[in-house]
N, C-alpha and C positions, 0 to 999 in steps of 0.2 A: 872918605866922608864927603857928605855934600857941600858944596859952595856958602860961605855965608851971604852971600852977595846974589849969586842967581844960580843956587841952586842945583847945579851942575857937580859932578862926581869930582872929583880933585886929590892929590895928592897929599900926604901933611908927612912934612919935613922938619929937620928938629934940627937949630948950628947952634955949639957951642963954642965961648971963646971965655979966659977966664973969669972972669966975673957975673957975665949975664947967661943965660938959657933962653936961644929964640926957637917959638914954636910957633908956622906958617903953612899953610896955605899957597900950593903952587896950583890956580888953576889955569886951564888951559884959555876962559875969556877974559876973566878979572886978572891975570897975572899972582904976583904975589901978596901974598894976604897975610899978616900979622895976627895972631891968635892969641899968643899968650907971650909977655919976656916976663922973667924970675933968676933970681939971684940965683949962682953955684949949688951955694951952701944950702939954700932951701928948697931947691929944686932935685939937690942929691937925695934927699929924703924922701922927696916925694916922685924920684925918677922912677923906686921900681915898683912904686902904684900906679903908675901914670902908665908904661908899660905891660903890667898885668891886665889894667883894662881896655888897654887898645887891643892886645891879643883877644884879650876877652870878649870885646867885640867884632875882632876878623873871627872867631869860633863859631858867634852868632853867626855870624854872616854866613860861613860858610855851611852850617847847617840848616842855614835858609836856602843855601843856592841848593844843597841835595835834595833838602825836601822838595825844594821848586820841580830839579830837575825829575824825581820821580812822581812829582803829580804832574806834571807834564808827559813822563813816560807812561802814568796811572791813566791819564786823561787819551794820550793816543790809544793804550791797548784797550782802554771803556769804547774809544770813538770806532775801532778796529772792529771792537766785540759786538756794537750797537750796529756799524753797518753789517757783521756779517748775519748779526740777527734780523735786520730788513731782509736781507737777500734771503734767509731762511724762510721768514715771514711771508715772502716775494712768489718764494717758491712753493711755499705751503699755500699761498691762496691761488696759487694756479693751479696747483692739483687738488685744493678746495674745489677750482671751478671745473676742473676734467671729473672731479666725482661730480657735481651736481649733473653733470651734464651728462654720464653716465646714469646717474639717479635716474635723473628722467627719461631717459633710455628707458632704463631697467625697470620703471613705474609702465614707460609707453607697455613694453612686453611681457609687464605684468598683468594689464588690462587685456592685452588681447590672448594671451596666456589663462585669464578667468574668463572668458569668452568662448574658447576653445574646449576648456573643461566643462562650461557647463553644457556646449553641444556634446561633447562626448561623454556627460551622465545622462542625457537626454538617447545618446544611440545607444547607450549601457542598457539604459533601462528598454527599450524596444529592444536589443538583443537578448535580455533576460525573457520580454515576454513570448516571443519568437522562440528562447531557449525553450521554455517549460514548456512551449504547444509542440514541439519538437519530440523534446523527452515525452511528451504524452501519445504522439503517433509509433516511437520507439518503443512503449513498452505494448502499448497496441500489437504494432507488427511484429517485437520477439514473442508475446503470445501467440500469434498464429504462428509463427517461424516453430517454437515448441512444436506445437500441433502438428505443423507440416512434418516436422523431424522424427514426430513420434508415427505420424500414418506411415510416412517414408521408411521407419525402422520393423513396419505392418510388414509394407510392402517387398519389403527384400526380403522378409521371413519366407514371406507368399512365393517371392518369387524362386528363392532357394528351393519351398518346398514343389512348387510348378516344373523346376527343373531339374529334381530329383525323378518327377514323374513321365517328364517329355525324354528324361533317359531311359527309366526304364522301359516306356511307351516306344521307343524307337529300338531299343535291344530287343521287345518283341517283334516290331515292326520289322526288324533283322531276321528276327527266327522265322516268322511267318513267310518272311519275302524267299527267304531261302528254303524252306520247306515249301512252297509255291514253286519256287525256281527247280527244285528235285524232282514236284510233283510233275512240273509240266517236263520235265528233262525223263521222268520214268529214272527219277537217280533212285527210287528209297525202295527200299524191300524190306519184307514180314515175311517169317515163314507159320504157313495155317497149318502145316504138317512138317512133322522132320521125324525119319524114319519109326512114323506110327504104324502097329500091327493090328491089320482087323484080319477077321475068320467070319466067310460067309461059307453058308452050306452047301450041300450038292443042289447046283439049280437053281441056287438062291441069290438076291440081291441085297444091296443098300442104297442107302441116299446118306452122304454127308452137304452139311449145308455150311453156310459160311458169310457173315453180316462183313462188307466189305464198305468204305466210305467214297473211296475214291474210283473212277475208272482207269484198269488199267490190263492186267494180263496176269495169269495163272503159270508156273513151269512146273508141272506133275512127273515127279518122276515115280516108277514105279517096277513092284517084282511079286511077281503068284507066284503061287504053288498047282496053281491048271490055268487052259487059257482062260483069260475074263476080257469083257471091253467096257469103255466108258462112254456116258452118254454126260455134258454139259446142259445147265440152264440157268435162268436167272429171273429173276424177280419181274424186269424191263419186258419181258419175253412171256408175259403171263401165265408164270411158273412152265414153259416150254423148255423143251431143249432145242438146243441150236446146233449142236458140232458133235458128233461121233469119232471117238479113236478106242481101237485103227477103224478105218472105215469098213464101211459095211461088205462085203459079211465076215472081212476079216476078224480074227483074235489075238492075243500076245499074250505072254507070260510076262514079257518085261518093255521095258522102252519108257521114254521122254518125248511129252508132246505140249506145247504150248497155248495156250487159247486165250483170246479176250475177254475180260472181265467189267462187269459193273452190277452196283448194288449189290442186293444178296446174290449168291452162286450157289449151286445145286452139283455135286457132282453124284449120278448115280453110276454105281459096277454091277455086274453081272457073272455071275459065275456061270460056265457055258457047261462046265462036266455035271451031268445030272447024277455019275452015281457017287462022284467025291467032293468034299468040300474043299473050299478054298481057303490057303495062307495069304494073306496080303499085306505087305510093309509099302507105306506112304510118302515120300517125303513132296512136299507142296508147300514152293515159294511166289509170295503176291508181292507184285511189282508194279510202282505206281509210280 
C-alpha cells in the first residue's frame, strides 16, 4: 500500500500481544506508521475480513500487474507490427516509385512505339499500293507468259513435225547420195534383156531400142542360130550408129561385147544367111 504520509509504496505489518492488535505502516522515508490498534477480542472477529480483503486486494493487484504486463507485451508487438508495417509501407513506396519510373519509361516507349506504327501503317499502305500495281503487271505478264506457253506448245508441235520431215528428207537425201555415189561408181545394173528370143528372117534385120536415164555401158551377151553382127546407136548421135560387133566385115554366132551408152540406144542385128532365118537369145545388162 501507499504511504499515508508521502505516498510511497510501503509495507503493512500487523504485531499482536495480548490485549491490543497493532496495525502499521513500515515505510522506507516516514519509518513506522500507526494505522490502526484494536482490542484481541474485536479484532478476532474482524481478523479474517480484514485478511480476506487484503488478499483481495494483492488479487487486484496482481491482475493489474498481468494486465499491465500484457498491454505492455500488446503495445511492443502493436509497436513491432506498426514498425514492420513502415518498413513494408517503406518498401512498397520504393517499388511504388521504380513502377513510376518504369511507367514513364514504358509511356516514354509507348509514344515512340505509336510513332513507329504510324510510320509503318504509312509504309503498309505504299506497300499495299506498290503490292496491287505489282499484282497488276503479274497478271499482265502471266497473260502473255500463257500466250508464250501456248505459241511455245505451237512450236514444238512445228518443230516435232519439221523434224519428222528433215529425217525423212535426209534418209532420202541418203538414198539419192548413195544411188548418186553407185551412179558415179557404175555400181547399179538393170538388165534390158535376159535370155530374150527373137527370130529374124533369112537376110533380114531388127532394131531393138531402149529409153535409158543415165550414161553408162551396155554388156550384150549373145547366141544365133547363123552368123549375124550388131550395129549400136543412140539418140545423142542423131539416131547414128557409132560401134559395130564384131567388126567389119566379120560375123559370130555367139560372143560378149560391151559398148557405151547414153540416152535412148538402138541396137540394130542383121541376119547375114540370105537363105535361112535366124534363132537369136538375148541377154543385156545396163550398167550405170
Amino acid at each position: 500500500m501507499r504511504c499515508p504520509n508521502c505516498g510511497r509504496f510501503c509495507k503493512v505489518k500487523i504485531s499482536e500481544d495480548d490485549e491490543k492488535i497493532r496495525v502499521y505502516a513500515d515505510c522506507s522515508v516516514c519509518g513506522i506508521i500507526d494505522l490502526e490498534r484494536k482490542d484481541v477480542e474485536k479484532v478476532t472477529g474482524e481478523k479474517t475480513d480484514y485478511v480476506k480483503r487484503f488478499f483481495a486486494a494483492d488479487y487486484v493487484k496482481m491482475l493489474l500487474a498481468a494486465f499491465t504486463v500484457i498491454l505492455i507485451g500488446t503495445s511492443a508487438f502493436l509497436f513491432f507490427k506498426v514498425n514492420e508495417g513502415n518498413n513494408t509501407i517503406a518498401y512498397a513506396n520504393s517499388i511504388i516509385e521504380e513502377l513510376g519510373y518504369s511507367y514513364q519509361q514504358l509511356n516514354s516507349s509507348y509514344f515512340d512505339l505509336a510513332g513507329n506504327y504510324l510510320s509503318l501503317l504509312n509504309t503498309s499502305e505504299s506497300l499495299e499500293g506498290f503490292y496491287s500495281e505489282l499484282q497488276g503487271m503479274y497478271s499482265t505478264l502471266r497473260g502473255e507468259y500463257d500466250n508464250l506457253e501456248d505459241m511455245y506448245s505451237v512450236l514444238v508441235l512445228e518443230k516435232a513435225e519439221l523434224q519428222d520431215d528433215y529425217s525423212e528428207l535426209e534418209d532420202i537425201r541418203d538414198s539419192i547420195q548413195g544411188e548418186l555415189d553407185d551412179i558415179l561408181s557404175f555400181s547399179k545394173a538393170v538388165y534390158l534383156e535376159r535370155n530374150a528370143s527373137y527370130e529374124l528372117p533369112a537376110g533380114g534385120n531388127m532394131t531393138l531400142s531402149y529409153e535409158i536415164t543415165f550414161a553408162g555401158y551396155v554388156e550384150v551377151e549373145f547366141n544365133s542360130s547363123t552368123d549375124i553382127y550388131f550395129w549400136v546407136g543412140s539418140s545423142v548421135s542423131e539416131n547414128g550408129y557409132y560401134a559395130r560387133y564384131p567388126s567389119f566385115p566379120n560375123t559370130a554366132y555367139n560372143g560378149t561385147f560391151t559398148i557405151p551408152v547414153c540416152a535412148n540406144v538402138y541396137l540394130f542385128i542383121v541376119n547375114t544367111n540370105v537363105d535361112v532365118g535366124a534363132s537369136v537369145t538375148l541377154t543385156i545388162e545396163y550398167v550405170y
